[in-house]
N, C-alpha and C positions, 0 to 999 in steps of 0.2 A: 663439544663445540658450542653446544648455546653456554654454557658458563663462561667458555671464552669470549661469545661475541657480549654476553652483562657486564662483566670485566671491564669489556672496552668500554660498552656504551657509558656504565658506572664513571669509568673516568673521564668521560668528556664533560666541558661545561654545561650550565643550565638550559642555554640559550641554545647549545649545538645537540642534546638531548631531544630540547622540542622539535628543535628540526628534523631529528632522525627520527622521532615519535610520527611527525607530521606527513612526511615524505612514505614510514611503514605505513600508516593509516591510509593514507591517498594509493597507494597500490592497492591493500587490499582490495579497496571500495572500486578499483577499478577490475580486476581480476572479476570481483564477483556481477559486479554488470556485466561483463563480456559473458562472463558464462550463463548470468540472466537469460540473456539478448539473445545466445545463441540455443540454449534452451527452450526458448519461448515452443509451445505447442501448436503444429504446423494446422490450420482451418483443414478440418474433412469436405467441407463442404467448397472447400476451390476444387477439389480435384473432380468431384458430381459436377459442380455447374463446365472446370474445360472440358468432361467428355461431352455432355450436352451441346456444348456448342461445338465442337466437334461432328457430332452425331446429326447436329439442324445442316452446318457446314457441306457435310457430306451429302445431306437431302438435297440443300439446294446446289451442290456441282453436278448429282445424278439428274437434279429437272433442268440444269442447263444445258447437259449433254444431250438430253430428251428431247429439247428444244430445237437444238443445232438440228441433230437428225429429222425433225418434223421441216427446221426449214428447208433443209437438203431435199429431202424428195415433194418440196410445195406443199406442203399440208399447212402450215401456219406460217404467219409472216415473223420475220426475223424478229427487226427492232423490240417491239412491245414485250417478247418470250425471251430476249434476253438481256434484258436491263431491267424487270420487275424485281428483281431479286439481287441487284446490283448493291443496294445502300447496307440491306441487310447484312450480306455477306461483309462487307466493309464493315461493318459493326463487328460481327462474328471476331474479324481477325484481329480488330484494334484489343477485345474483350482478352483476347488470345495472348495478346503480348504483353497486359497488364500483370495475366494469372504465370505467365514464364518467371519472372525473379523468384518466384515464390518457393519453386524449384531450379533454379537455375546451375544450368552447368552448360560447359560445352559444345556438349553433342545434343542439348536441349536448345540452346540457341541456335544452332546451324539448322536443326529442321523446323524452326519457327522460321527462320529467315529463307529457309526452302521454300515454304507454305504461304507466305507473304507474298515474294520474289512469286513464285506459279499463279497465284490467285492474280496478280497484277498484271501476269503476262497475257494468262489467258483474259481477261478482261478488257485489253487492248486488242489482241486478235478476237475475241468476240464484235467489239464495234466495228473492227475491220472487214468482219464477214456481215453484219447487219447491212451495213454501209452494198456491201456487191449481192447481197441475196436476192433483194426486190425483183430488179432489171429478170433476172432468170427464172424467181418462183414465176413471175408475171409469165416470162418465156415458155416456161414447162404448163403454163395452166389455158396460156394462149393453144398451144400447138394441137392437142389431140381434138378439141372442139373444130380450129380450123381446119387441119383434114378434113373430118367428117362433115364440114359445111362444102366443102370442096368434092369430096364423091356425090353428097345430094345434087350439089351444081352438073356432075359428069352423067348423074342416073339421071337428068332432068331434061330441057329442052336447049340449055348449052350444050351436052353428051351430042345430042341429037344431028346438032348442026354441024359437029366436027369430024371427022373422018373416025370410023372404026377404031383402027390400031392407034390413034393417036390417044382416042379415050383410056384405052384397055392400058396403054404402054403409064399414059399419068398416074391412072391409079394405080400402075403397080410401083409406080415411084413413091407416090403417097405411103403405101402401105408399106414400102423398106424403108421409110423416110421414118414412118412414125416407131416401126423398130429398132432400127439402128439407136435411134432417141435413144428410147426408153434403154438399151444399152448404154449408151455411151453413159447417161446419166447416171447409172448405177456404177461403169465400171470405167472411166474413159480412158482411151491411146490415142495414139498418133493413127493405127491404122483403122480405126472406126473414123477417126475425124475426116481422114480422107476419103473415104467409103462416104461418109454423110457429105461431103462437097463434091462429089462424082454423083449422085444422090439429086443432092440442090443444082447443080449444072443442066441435070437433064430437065429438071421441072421449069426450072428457066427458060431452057431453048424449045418450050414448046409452048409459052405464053404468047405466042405469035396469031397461034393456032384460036383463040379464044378473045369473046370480047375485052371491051377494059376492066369492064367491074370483078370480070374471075382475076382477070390479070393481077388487078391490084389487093383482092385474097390471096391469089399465089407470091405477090412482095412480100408480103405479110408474113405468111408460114414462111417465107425463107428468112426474112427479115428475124422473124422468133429462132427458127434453126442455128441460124448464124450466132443469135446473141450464146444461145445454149452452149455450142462451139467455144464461143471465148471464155464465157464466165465460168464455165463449169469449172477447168483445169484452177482456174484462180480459188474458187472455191474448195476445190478440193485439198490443195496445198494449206490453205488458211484450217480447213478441218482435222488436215495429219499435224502444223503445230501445234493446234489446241490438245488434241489427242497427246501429242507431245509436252505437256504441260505437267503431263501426270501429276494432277493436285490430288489426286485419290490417293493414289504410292507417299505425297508429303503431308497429307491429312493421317495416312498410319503409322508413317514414319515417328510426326508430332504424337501422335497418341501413344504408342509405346516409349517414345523417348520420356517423356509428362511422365508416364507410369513410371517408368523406371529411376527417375530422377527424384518425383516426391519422395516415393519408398527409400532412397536414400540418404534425404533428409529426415525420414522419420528417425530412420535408424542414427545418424546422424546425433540430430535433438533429445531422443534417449539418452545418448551417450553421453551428453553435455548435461541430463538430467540427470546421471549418475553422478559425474563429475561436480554438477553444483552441487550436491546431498552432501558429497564430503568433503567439499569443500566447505559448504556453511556447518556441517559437524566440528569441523574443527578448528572454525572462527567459535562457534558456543565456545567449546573449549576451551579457546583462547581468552574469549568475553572472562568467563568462569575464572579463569586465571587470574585476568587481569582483575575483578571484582574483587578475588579475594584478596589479594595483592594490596590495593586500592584501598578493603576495608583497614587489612591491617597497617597501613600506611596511614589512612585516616586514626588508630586507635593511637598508633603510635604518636601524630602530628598533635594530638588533643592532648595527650599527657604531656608532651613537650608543650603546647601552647598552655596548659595548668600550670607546669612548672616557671613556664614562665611569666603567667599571670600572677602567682603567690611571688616572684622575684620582683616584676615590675609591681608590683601594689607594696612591696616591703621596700623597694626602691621609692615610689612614690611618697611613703611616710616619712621615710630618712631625708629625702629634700625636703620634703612640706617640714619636718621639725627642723630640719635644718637653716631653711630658708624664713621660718620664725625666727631661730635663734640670730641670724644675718640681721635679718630685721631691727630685733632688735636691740641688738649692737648699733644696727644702723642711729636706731633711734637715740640710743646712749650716745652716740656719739655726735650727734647731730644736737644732744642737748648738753653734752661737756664744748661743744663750739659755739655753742649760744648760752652757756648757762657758766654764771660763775660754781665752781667744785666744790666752796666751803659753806654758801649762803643760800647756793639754791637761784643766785637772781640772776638777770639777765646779767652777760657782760657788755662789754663796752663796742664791740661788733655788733651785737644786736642792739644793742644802742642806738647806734647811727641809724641801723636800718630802720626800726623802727620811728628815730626820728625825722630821715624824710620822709614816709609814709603820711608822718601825723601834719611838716611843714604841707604836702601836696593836697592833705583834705583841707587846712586852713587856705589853702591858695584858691580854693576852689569854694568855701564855703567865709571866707571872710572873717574866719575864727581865730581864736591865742594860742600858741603851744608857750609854753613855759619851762623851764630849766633851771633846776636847782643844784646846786653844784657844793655836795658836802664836804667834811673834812674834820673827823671826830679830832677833839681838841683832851688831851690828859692820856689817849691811849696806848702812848710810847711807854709811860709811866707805871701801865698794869701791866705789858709785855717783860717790861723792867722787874718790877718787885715780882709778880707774880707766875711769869711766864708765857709762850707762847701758846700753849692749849688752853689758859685763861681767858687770852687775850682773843684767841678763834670764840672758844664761847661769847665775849663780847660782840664780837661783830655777830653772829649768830643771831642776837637776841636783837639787836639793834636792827638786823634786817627784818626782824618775826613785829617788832613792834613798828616801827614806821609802816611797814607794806599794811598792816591789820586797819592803819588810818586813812589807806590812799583807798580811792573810786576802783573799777574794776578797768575803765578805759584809762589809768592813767598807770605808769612804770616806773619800778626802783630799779635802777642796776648799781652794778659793784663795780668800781674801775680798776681794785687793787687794793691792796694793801688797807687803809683806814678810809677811803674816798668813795663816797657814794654819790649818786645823780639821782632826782625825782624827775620827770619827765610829766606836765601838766599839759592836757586837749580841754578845749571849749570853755577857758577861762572867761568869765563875763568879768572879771574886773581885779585891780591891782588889790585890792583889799583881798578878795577871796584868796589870791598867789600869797599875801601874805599871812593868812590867816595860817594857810595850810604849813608855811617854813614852821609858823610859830608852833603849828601844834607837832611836828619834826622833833626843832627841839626838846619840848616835852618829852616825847617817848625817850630822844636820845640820853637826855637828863635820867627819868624815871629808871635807868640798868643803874643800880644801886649795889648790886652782889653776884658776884661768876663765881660758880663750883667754891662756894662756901667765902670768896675771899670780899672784902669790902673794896667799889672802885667807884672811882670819881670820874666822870667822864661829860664833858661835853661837845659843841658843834659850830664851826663859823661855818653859813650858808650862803653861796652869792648866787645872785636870781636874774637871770637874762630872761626875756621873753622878745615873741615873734607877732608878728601880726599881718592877713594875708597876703596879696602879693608880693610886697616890698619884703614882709620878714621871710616869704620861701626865697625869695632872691639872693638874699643875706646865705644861706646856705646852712646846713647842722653844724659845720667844723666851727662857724662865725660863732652862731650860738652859745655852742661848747664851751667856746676861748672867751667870750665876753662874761659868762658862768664862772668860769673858773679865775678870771679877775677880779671876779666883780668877793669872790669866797678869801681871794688872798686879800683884799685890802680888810675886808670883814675880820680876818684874823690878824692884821697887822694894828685893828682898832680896840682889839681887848679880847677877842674872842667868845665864844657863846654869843654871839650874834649873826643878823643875817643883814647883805646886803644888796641893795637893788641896781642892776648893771645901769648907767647914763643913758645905753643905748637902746633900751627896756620898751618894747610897744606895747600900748597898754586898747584896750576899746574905747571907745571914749564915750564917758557917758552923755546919756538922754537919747 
């Protein structure tokens, strides 16, 4: 199967390769975080601090319960014993629900929200019994003191002034009065209550009997009686909700559920430590794989990239000689397009060009270009007797000797066949132009013998010249044409002579 799926991958393109290269890699990477993540090593120390606070939890629901019952039979007063411990416990349970995800499951969060839901219930029914305890502690701690200021009153000299059985009959109403109490408040019914208002009836209907100041101590103890009467039963329903609240039952509920839940994740997080072990086993593996893979793909790519560095460098020399050899062809032929093929001299293209060049610096510098326009005179005559490779060695030599006489800024070409042109820059004067035809002649005279044969040869020369502006205006072709007239009348006058064009600008001297 993995051969099949290299196969495949082998045949997909470059581009669709990295992609499926990119796409395996990004799972892995993902695979092995999750298993990270869920591996991770659960804190021992959350499950110490929730029993703790559990265990503080539970101290302070026992000293709230401790409370209730002190304020029930009056021993301390409600409010202050059961709100000191209010913010704490609030802390306790917030603490509580931070350390739940840690373990979290199900039946972990129903008895946190058990434990929350009770702690709040009872925490409203607590301010609801704070709020009714006063009125009745006050009632309960009123009542046994006032009896007994009331039998002092009856053994006193109020007793004294009232009839017998009237005394005897109160205080035994007092003293059922003061038991029934103490009854009722431990245990109360409907038929104590009514027993203590049959009770409270008779001690009323014999305030008659007595001045006002006992009187208005006997409103009082009824006054307290009565309150006892109402608040007790309200108090006591407010003490069986809370009772009913059973935060102890959801404080052990949450402690076993906490146990049983982290221990799950421990177990859990093992397992996911086994699972990431061999999982990253056999990514190495893989790594390993691919490494070696990798390397021999690098040894392989490097002898390919040699072979093809010795190709491309034997490549590079065959163009670099090659692109010589272009070269210079290029150049050969760049100087058979400017060069006459038998003499070596410029032709009559580069001619021109060079002659506007030389008209554009006299235009600008106020100088003479000059034009000699030749035309070997007897040369037909060694082509004749002697032949044509005679007659090429003449021209030959006629070119080696004229050029050997001209300046280095100044030009022979060859326009064909026997016709040659000198090309003169920065002529200062007509004498010099004709100094130079003369000393032409010479050399042309001076070829005396080609390839052993005896030849007579000479030149009719006609001479145009330029002078700045006005002669670049004239143009090279003007030039040319008044040169090459000025060479035909010169030979039309005897020949071996040279003559000066009419239209000839000369500098003028001084």
């Amino acid at each position: 199967m993995v051969a099949v799926l290299a196969q495949r991958v082998a045949s997909l393109s470059l581009r669709r390769r990295l992609q499926v290269g990119g796409l395996v890699v990004l799972v892995l990477a993902l695979v092995l975080a999750f298993l990270y993540v869920r591996s991770e090593t659960a804190d021992p120390e959350i499950r110490n601090h929730v029993m703790l606070n559990l265990r503080e939890l539970e101290k302070l629901d026992a000293e709230w319960d401790a409370n209730i019952l002190r304020a029930h039979i009056g021993r301390a007063p409600a409010a202050p014993q059961l709100t000191t411990g209010l913010p704490r416990m609030r802390d306790l349970v917030t603490r509580l629900g931070e350390a739940v995800p840690e373990a979290s499951s199900p039946t972990l969060d129903a008895a946190y929200i058990q434990l929350r839901d009770a702690i709040q219930r009872k925490e409203l029914l607590a301010g609801q019994f704070a709020r009714h305890n006063p009125p009745l502690r006050e009632a309960l701690l009123f009542l046994p003191p006032a009896v007994a200021d009331l039998k002092t009153e009856l053994g006193g000299i109020e007793g004294a002034l009232v009839p017998a059985q009237i005394v005897v009959r109160l205080d035994a109403s007092l003293n059922a009065l003061l038991t029934e109490i103490l009854r009722y408040n431990g245990a109360s019914s409907p038929v104590l209550a009514a027993r203590i208002e049959e009770i409270l009836g008779d001690i009323a209907a014999q305030q008659i009997a007595f001045s006002p100041a006992v009187v208005e101590k006997m409103g009082a103890l009824i006054k307290a009686a009565r309150t006892i009467l109402e608040k007790r039963p309200l108090e006591n329903r407010l003490e069986a909700q809370i009772a009913a609240t059973a935060t102890g039952a959801a404080l052990d509920r949450l402690g076993r559920e906490f146990d049983r839940s982290f221990d799950t994740v421990l177990l859990e997080r093992e397992r996911y430590r086994s699972f990431l072990f061999v999982y990253s086993s056999l990514l190495l593996v893989l790594l390993v794989y691919a490494a070696v893979r990798l390397r021999r793909s690098y040894r392989i790519i490097g002898e390919v990239n040699h072979r093809l560095q010795a190709a491309n460098e034997n490549l590079e020399h065959r163009v670099a000689e090659r692109t010589a050899e272009l070269e210079s062809q290029s150049k050969q032929l760049e100087r058979l397009a400017q060069h006459d093929s038998l003499t070596g001299l410029i032709n009559y293209r580069q001619l021109t060009r060079l002659l506007e060049r030389a008209l554009a610096r006299a235009n600008r510098r106020d100088s003479v270009v000059v034009i000699m326009f030749i035309d070997l005179d007897g040369f037909k005559a060694v082509n004749d007797t002697w032949g044509h490779a005679t007659g090429d060695l003449v021209l030959q030599m006629v070119a080696r000797r004229v050029e050997a006489k001209l300046r280095a800024e100044d030009a022979l070409a060859r326009l064909g066949g026997d016709e040659f042109v000198i090309m003169l820059e920065e002529v200062t004067s007509r004498e010099g132009a004709l100094r130079v035809a003369q000393l032409a002649l010479d050399q042309i005279r001076s070829v005396t013998e080609a390839d052993g044969h005896p030849v007579t040869i000479s030149a009719s020369i006609g001479i145009s010249s330029a002078r700045g502006h006005a002669g670049a205006a004239r143009g090279s072709a003007a030039l040319l044409a008044e040169a090459d007239k000025a060479m035909y009348e010169a030979k039309a006058s005897g020949k071996g002579v040279f003559l000066v064009s009419p239209s000839a600008q000369w500098r003028t001297p001084g």
